[in-house]
Structure formats: structure tokens, C-alpha cells
N, C-alpha and C positions, 0 to 999 in steps of 0.2 A: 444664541442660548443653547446650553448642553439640553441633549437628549432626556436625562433623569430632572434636570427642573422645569424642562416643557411638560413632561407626564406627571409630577406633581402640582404643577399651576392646571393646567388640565383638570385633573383628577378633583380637584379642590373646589376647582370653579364650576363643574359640573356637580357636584355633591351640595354644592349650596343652590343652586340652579332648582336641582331636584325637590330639595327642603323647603324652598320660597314655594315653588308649585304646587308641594304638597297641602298646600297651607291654602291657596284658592281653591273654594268648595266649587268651583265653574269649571276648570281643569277636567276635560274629558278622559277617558281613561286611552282613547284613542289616540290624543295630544301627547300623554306619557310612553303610549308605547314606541312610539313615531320617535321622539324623542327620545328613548334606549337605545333604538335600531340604529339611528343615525352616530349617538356617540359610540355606542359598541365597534360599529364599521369604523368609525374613523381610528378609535383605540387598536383595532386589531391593525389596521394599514399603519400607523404609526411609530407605534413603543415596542416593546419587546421586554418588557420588565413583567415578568409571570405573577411578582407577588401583588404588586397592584390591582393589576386584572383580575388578580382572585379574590380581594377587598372589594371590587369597583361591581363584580358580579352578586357580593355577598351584600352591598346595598340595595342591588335591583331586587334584588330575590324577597329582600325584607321590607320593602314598600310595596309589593304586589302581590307576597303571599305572606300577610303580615299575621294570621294567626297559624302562621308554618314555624318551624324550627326547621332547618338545612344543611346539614351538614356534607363540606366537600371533601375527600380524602383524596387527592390528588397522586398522581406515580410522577418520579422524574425521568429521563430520558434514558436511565438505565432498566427503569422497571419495577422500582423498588418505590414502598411507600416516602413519600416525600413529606418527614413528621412535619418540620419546620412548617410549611404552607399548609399542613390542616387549614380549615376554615371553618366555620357555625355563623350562618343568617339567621339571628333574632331579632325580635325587637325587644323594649323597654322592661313588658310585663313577662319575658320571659327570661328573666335574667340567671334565677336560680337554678332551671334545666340547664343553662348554658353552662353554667357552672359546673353543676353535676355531669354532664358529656367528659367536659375539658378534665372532669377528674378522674372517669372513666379509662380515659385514651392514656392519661399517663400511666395509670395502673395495667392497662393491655400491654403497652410498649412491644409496639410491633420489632417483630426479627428484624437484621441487618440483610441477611437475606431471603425477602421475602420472596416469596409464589403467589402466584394470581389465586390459586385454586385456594391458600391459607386463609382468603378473605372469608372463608365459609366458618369460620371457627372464630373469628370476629363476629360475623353478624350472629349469631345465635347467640353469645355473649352479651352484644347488643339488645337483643332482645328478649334477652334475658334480666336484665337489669333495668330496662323501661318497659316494664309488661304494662302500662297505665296507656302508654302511647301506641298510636299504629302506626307504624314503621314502614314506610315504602322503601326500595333500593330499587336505583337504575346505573348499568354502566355506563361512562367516560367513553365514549366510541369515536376515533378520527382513522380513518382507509384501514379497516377491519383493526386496529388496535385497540388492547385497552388504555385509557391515557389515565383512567381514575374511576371511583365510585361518589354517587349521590343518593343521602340520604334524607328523607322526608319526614320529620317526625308530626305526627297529628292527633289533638286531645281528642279528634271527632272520631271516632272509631269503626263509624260508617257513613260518612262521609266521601264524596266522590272522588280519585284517583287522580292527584296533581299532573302525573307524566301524559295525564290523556292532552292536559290544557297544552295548547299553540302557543301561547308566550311562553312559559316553563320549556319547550322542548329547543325555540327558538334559544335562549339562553341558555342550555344546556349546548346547543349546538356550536355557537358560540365560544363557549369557552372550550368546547372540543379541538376546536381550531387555533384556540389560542396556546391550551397545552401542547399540542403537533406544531406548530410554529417555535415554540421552545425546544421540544426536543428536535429538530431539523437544524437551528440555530446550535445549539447544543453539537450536533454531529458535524458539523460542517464544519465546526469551531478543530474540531476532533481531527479532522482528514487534513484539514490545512496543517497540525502539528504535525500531523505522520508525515505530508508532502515534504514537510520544510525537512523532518529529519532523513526523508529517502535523497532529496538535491543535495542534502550537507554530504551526505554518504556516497550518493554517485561522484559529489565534487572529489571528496577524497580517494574512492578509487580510482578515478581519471589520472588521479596525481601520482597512480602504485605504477602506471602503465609508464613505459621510457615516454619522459617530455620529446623526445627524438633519437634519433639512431647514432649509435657511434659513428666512429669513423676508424675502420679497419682496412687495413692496407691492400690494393688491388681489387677492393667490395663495391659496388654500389647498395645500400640499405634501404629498405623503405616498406612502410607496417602502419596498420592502422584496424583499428576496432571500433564495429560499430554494431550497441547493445540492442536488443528488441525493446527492454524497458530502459526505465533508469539506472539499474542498476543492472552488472550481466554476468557471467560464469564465466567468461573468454579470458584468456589470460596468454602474455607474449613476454619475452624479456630477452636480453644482450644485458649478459655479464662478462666479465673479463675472467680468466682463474687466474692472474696476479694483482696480488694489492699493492699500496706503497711505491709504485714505481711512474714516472710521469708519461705525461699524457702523449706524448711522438712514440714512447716505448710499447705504450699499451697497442700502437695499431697496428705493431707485429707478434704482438701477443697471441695468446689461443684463448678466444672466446666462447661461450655456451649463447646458442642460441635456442628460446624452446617458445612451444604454443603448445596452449592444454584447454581443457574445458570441460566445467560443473555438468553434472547431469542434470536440467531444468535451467530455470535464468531467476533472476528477479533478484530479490534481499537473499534469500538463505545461497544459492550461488557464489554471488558476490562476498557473502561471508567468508564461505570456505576457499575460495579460490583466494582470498587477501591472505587466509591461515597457511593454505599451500604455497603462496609466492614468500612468505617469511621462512620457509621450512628447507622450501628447495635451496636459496639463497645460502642459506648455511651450506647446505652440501655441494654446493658447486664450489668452495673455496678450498676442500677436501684434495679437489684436482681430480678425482678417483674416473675411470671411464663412464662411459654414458650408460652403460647395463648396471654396474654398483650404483650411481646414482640412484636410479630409478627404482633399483632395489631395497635400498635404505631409506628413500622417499615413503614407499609403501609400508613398511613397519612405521615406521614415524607416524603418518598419519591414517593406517588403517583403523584405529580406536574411535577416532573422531567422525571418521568416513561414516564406518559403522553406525554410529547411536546415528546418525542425522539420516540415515537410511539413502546414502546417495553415493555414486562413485565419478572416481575422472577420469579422461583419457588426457596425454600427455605425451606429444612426443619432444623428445630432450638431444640436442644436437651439440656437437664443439668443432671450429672450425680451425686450423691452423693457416695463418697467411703464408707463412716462409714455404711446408710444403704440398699447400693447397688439398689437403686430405682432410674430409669431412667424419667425421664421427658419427654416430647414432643407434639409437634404441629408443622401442617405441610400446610406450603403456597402451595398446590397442585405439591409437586415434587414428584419422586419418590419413592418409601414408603422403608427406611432400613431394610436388612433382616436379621432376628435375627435368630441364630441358638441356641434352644434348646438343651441343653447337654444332661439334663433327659430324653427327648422323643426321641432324635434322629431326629429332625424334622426341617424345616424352616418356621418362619411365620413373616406376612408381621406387620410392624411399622406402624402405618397411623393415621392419625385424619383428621377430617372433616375441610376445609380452602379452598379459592380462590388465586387465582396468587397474588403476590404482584403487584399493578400497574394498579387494575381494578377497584375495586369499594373503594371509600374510607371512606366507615364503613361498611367493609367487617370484617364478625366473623369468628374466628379463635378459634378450642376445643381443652383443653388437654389432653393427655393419659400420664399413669403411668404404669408404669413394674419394677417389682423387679427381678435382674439378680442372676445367682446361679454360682458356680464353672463352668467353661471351655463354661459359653456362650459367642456368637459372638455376634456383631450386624456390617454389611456390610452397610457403607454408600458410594452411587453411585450415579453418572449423568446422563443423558440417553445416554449422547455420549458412553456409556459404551454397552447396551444393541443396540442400535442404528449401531453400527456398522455391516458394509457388509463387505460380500466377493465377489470377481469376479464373482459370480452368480445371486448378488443381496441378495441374504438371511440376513437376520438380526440374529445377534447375540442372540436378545431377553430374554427376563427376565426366560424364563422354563430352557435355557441353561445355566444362571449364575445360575438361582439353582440349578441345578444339579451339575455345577461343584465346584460350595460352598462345596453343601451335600459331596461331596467325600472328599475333602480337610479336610472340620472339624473332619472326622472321621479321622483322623491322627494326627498323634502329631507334630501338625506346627505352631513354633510363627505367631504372626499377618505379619511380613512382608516376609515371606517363604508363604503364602497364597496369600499377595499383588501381589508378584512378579508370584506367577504361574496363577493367575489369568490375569496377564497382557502377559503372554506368550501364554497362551491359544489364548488371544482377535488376540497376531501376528501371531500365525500359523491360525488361522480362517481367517483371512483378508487375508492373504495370503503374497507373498513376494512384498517388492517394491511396499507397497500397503498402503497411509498413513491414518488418522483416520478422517472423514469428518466430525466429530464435535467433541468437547472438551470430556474429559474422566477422571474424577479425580475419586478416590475412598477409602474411612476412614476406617480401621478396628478396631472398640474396641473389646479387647477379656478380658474374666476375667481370672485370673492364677487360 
């Protein structure tokens, strides 16, 4: 049986439950209350349907405080009054006040959006317009919020104080929990939409990053990114600079290789750095050196950089196979480290450059290096170095050289180096212990 016609056979079969008992004058009041508490609890454990509950509370209220008038103004889970589910507990001989309320509320016609504090400008209106009645108000209260207001109308004008009585407060409490059970429902419904749209998002950015490495001639290739969240700033690519021509051709070709990365990580990151891989992309088929790149990269998107109050580093690389001279200029990232085969040594990639996203005729120099048999060059993020362990200590750039330096003196393709490197960063960090910012890292090696 569906959920909404369990809590209407429910709802139905208890309401006549109710009526038949009311009707035995033997019926203790004690048997009645026993009997709310238990269907109440079962209602709250079960359904989830708020309008109900607010009908199913407004009958309790009108067999037990039957020369009361009730009215419930409900908020939804944003905060705002919730018209639709108004309420009013009357009974029979009070039909005509009911009336009168219901004509009341339409002529108030509370704002779209309202404030808690605007309720003050209702009730005095309120009570302005039933000056015959005494009027109690108490708040809706669930884990210090407001969930809603209840009003008490009474012909007795000195008459004892409903919110003092234990059943009233038990049923107010009640439906306290019922409204906080909605809006919880309500948000949770909310976060699973965001989830599902950050995993559609991280799916797509995964798919911006190369499915795998070319195949460049005399290279071993090997790269790999991995985000703090779902979605990350980090950003790598291998492009060719000729188009149109086939694929045996391309792996003598001169390619661009770059790693960059957003200032922070998460969604707006990943926005920008998707907007920067479209941008650059264009300008690496220009052919132009690797300081105009970077140069014209910067005017392109310093506008956008700007309003979103963030900038990137970006070092941008081109490789020639035929006669193994390395290009580069670097928007102030991390400098690659290049391992000397000859000397046995590591030294740092760099040229002189500003963030992309600061000044925009900001200069950018290039460097050249000619690579020889079995060198490296380690291209990294800082989420790389940046990483702690439980003590706080940083990873730091003296400890990735050292554990390059070991590595290269062994005879380890580029991704037997990727991977012990990234095993190292998890025994550092420790267990059960995730990466607090973005961590990608390129290895070119020469065979």
C-alpha cells in the first residue's frame, strides 16, 4: 500500500475512532489522552505528509479544548509563512468566528517575504479586530527555531491560561517536531539536488582532463589529478600545435604541455579553471612562444579573474621531439623539477611571470632547455607539497626532492614514479586522512 493512502486510511480510521468515543459518556479523559499520545507518536514515526498533521492536530485541539478557537500559522522550511496550511480548531457553534478569522487572513495577506519580527504587526491587527476575545499567542519552537505561531482565542476573558495546561503543550510540542521533521525532509531533499548536480559536474570535469597521454616520440607520459572535493582547481593538458595532420605525424610534432591551478578548490575553482582550459586551448594553436601565450592568456581572462576575486598560477611548457628543447614561461606556479641524468642532480624550471588575473600587461620571460637520455621533468600543484600530516608538518618541496632523487636513480617508467610518489604523499598524511587541497602531478621522462 502507498505511503499517502496508509495516512489517509489512518487518519480516517482514527477520526471516527475518536467520534464513536466521544459519544461514550464512560470514556475517561485519561483513555483520550493515552489515546492521542499513542496515535500522535505513531503519526510522527510514520508519514511525512505536514498537511495532514495539521488537520489531525486541529481535531485533537477541538475535542479537548472545545469552547477554544485555534488557530495555527505555520512557516515552511524557508521561513516564510506557509498561507496554504493556515489552520483554525473550531468546533460546530463556532462557525461564524471561523469564518470571520479565514476573512481576516485573506485581507492581511501576509508578504512573500516575510520576517519573524513582521508577526508583530499581525497580531495587534489581530487584536484589533477581535477585541470581544482574549487572544493568547505562543511560538512554534523545535532546536531554538521558529517553526510557526499558535493562537488561542477565548469568549472567557478571565479565564485560566491554555499554554499553562500539559496536554496543550504536549500537542503543541508535537506538532513542533512534526514541522522540524518537514523542514529537515525538505533540506535533505535540497542537498541531494546539489550532490547529484556537483557528481554531474565533477563527472564532466574529469572528462576536460586528457582520458590519457599521448604518445610522443622518445617520451614516456604519465599525469594524474586528484581533487580535495568533487570538484578541484587543478588543471593539466597535452596539446599538439598542429591540427589536421595524422596521428604517427603528431608524435614528432611539438606539443604544449601545462599544469595550472584556481586559487581555493571546490565548484567556483572548477568553474574557472573549465573557462581557462577553453581559453588557453585557443591560444596554443596560435603556435606563438610560451611568454605570448601566457601573455595573452592574461588579458583574455583578467576581467573574469577579477569580478570572481581570484587568480591562477599556470606554468605553460612546449616540447619539440626532433630537437628535444623544452620551452617555458611561468604565471608564478610552482617551478617543475627536472632531473639531470648526467649530473645526478635536480634543478628547479622557472621564469620570471605574475599570477594570471593581476595586472593586465603583466610580462611574462621564456626559458629553453635541451633535454638528454633518461631526464625527468616533475610537473606539480602545491596541493602536492602543501600537504600535512597529523602533526601539522608539510610535505614540502626538500621532501618531494628527495624522494624524486631516489626514484630517478632507479629504473622506473614515468607512472611507477607517479604512483610511488602518490603513496609516499598517503603514508605521510597518514590513514583516513584526506588531501586539503587539489594535488595533480605530469611526469615527462625521455627514454
Amino acid at each position: 500500500m502507498k505511503t499517502n493512502q496508509k495516512e489517509k486510511l489512518f487518519s480516517s480510521k482514527f477520526i471516527q475512532k475518536f467520534l464513536d468515543n466521544e459519544s461514550k459518556a464512560s470514556l475517561s479523559n485519561k483513555y483520550k489522552i493515552t489515546e492521542i499520545a499513542s496515535s500522535l507518536a505513531y503519526y510522527l514515526k510514520s508519514f511525512s505528509n505536514i498537511n495532514k498533521l495539521l488537520d489531525y492536530i486541529c481535531l485533537i485541539f477541538k475535542h479537548i479544548f472545545k469552547e477554544k478557537i485555534i488557530l495555527i500559522i505555520p512557516l515552511n522550511y524557508e521561513g516564510e509563512i506557509w498561507n496554504e496550511n493556515i489552520k483554525i480548531s473550531a468546533n460546530n457553534d463556532c462557525l461564524k468566528i471561523q469564518e470571520e478569522i479565514n476573512s481576516f487572513l485573506n485581507k492581511f495577506n501576509f508578504s512573500k517575504n516575510f520576517k519573524i519580527k513582521q508577526i508583530l504587526n499581525f497580531e495587534n491587527a489581530l487584536r484589533n479586530n477581535f477585541k470581544e476575545y482574549k487572544i493568547e499567542t505562543d511560538k512554534i519552537l523545535s532546536r531554538g527555531k521558529c517553526r510557526g505561531f499558535i493562537y488561542i482565542f477565548s469568549d472567557n476573558l478571565a479565564g485560566d491560561s491554555i499554554t499553562d495546561d500539559s496536554n496543550f503543550n504536549f500537542i503543541q510540542n508535537c506538532l513542533a517536531v512534526g514541522l522540524e521533521n518537514y523542514c529537515l525532509i525538505k533540506t535533505k531533499k535540497k542537498h541531494e539536488n546539489v550532490d547529484r548536480e556537483i557528481s554531474t559536474g565533477a563527472e564532466i570535469q574529469s572528462q576536460l582532463l586528457p582520458d590519457y597521454c599521448p604518445v610522443i616520440y622518445g617520451v614516456d607520459l604519465a599525469a594524474h589529478c586528484r581533487p580535495a572535493l568533487q570538484l578541484g582547481g587543478d588543471y593539466y593538458d597535452f596539446m599538439c600545435l598542429k591540427t589536421n595532420i595524422s596521428e604517427k605525424r603528431k608524435e614528432k610534432a611539438r606539443w604544449a604541455l601545462v599544469i595550472g591551478d584556481v586559487m581555493g578548490k571546490g565548484i567556483p575553482a572548477g568553474l574557472l579553471m573549465t573557462m581557462l582550459r577553453g581559453m588557453l586551448r585557443a591560444e596554443v594553436l596560435t603556435g606563438l612562444p610560451p611568454d605570448r601565450i601566457l601573455h595573452d592568456l592574461n588579458q583574455l581572462a583578467i576581467n573574469d579573474l577579477d569580478q570572481s576575486h581570484r587568480f591562477v598560477t599556470l606554468f605553460y611548457s612546449d616540447y619539440d621531439p626532433r630537437t628535444r628543447k623544452l620551452r617555458f614561461a611561468n604565471a608564478a606556479h610552482n617551478p617543475p623539477l627536472l632531473w639531470k641524468s648526467s649530473d645526478q642532480k635536480i634543478i628547479k624550471l622557472d621564469a620570471e611571470g605574475l599570477v594570471l588575473g593581476l595586472q593586465k600587461e603583466a610580462e611574462y620571460h621564456c626559458g629553453e632547455i635541451k633535454l638528454n637520455e633518461n631526464d625527468l621533468v616533475l610537473y606539480y600543484t602545491d596541493g602536492v607539497i602543501d600537504t600535512a600530516n597529523c602533526l601539522g608538518e608539510r610535505f614540502d618541496e626538500e621532501r618531494l626532492i628527495k624522494t624524486l632523487t631516489k626514484l630517478c636513480k632507479q629504473s622506473y617508467t614515468s607512472q611507477e614514479i607517479l604512483n610511488k610518489i602518490f603513496k609516499k604523499l598517503d603514508d605521510f598524511t597518514g590513514q583516513n586522512r584526506h588531501l586539503e587541497d587539489d594535488a595533480s602531478m605530469v611526469i615527462l621522462q625521455l627514454k
